[in-house]
C-alpha positions as CSV (number, residue, x, y, z in Angstrom):
1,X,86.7,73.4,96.1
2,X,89.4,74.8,93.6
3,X,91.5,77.5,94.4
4,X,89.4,79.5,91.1
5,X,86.2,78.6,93.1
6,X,87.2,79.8,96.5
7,X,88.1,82.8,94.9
8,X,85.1,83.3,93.3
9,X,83.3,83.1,96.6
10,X,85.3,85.5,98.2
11,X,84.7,87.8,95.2
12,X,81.2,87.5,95.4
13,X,81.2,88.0,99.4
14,X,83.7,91.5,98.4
15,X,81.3,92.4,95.8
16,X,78.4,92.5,98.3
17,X,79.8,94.6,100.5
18,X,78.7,95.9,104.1
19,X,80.5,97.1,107.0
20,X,84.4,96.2,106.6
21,X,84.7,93.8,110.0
22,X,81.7,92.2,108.7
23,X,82.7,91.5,105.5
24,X,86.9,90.7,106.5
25,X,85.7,88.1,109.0
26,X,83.0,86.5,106.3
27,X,86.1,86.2,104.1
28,X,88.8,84.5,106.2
29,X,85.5,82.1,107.2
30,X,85.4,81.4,104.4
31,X,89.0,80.6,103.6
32,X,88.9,77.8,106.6
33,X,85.4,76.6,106.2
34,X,85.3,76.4,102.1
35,X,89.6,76.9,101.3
36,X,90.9,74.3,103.6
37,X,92.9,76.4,105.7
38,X,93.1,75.6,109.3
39,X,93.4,79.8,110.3
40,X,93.0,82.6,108.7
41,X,93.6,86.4,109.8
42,X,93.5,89.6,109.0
43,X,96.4,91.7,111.0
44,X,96.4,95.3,111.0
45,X,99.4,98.1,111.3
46,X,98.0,100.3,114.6
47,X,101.5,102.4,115.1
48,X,104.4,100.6,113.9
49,X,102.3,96.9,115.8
50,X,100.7,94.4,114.2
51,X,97.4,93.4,116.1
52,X,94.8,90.7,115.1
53,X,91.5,91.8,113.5
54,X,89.2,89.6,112.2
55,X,90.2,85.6,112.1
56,X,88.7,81.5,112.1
57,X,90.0,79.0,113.0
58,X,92.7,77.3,114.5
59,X,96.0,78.7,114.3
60,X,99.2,76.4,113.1
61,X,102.0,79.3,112.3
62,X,104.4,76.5,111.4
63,X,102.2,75.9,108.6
64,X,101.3,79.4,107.8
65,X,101.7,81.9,104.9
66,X,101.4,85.9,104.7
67,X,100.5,88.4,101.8
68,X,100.8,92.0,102.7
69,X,97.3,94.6,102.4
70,X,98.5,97.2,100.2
71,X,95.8,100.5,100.5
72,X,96.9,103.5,98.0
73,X,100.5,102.2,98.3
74,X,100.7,102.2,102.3
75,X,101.2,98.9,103.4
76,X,98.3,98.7,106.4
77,X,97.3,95.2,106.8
78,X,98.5,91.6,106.6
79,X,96.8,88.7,105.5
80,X,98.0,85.2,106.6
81,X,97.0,82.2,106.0
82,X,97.6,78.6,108.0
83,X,97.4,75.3,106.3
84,X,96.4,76.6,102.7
85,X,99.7,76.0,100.5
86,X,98.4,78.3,97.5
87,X,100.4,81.7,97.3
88,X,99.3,83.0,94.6
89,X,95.6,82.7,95.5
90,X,96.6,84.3,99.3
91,X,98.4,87.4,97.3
92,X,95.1,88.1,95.2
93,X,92.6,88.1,97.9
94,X,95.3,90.3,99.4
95,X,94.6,92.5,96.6
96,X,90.9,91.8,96.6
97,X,90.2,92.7,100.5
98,X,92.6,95.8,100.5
99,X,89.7,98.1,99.9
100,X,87.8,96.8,103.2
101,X,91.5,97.9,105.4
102,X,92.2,100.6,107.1
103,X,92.7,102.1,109.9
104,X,91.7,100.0,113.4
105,X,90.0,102.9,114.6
106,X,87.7,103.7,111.3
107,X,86.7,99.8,111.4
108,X,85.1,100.0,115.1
């Protein structure tokens, strides 16, 4: 699948929405099982700590990268990324899933 493809998938699983958990963990399942990746994760800010919310996989942090979940210009989520060496596409469904972050306790 090409990094245009992948993305388009992710769009179209975005574009569907639903309830945010539901939809962050089809995404990053869908970054291992149709990216490549080996792990993928969504980590959110709960006061001042970063604490793992919806993820597949297997995690290799050697191999991992990180784009940061910018909501109405507060950063409140990171997403990262293991064993997918594509930046760019990491930083746009950054962009993409920010509107499906927020708070821990609104997601529950």
């Amino acid at each position: 699948m090409t990094p245009s493809d992948l993305f388009e998938a992710i769009e179209r699983i975005a574009d569907r929405g639903g309830e945010a958990m539901d939809v962050l963990q089809a995404i990053v399942a869908t970054i291992v099982e149709r990216g490549g990746a080996t792990w993928a994760a969504v980590f959110f800010y709960d006061e001042g700590e970063l604490i793992v919310g919806p993820h597949a996989g297997a995690a290799e942090p050697g191999e991992r990268r990180e784009a940061p979940i910018v909501l109405d210009g507060a950063h409140v989520a990171q997403l990262a990324v293991d064993g997918l060496d594509d930046q760019p596409l990491i930083e746009r469904v950054a962009v993409l899933i920010a509107r499906y972050c927020t708070s821990p306790e609104r997601l529950t």
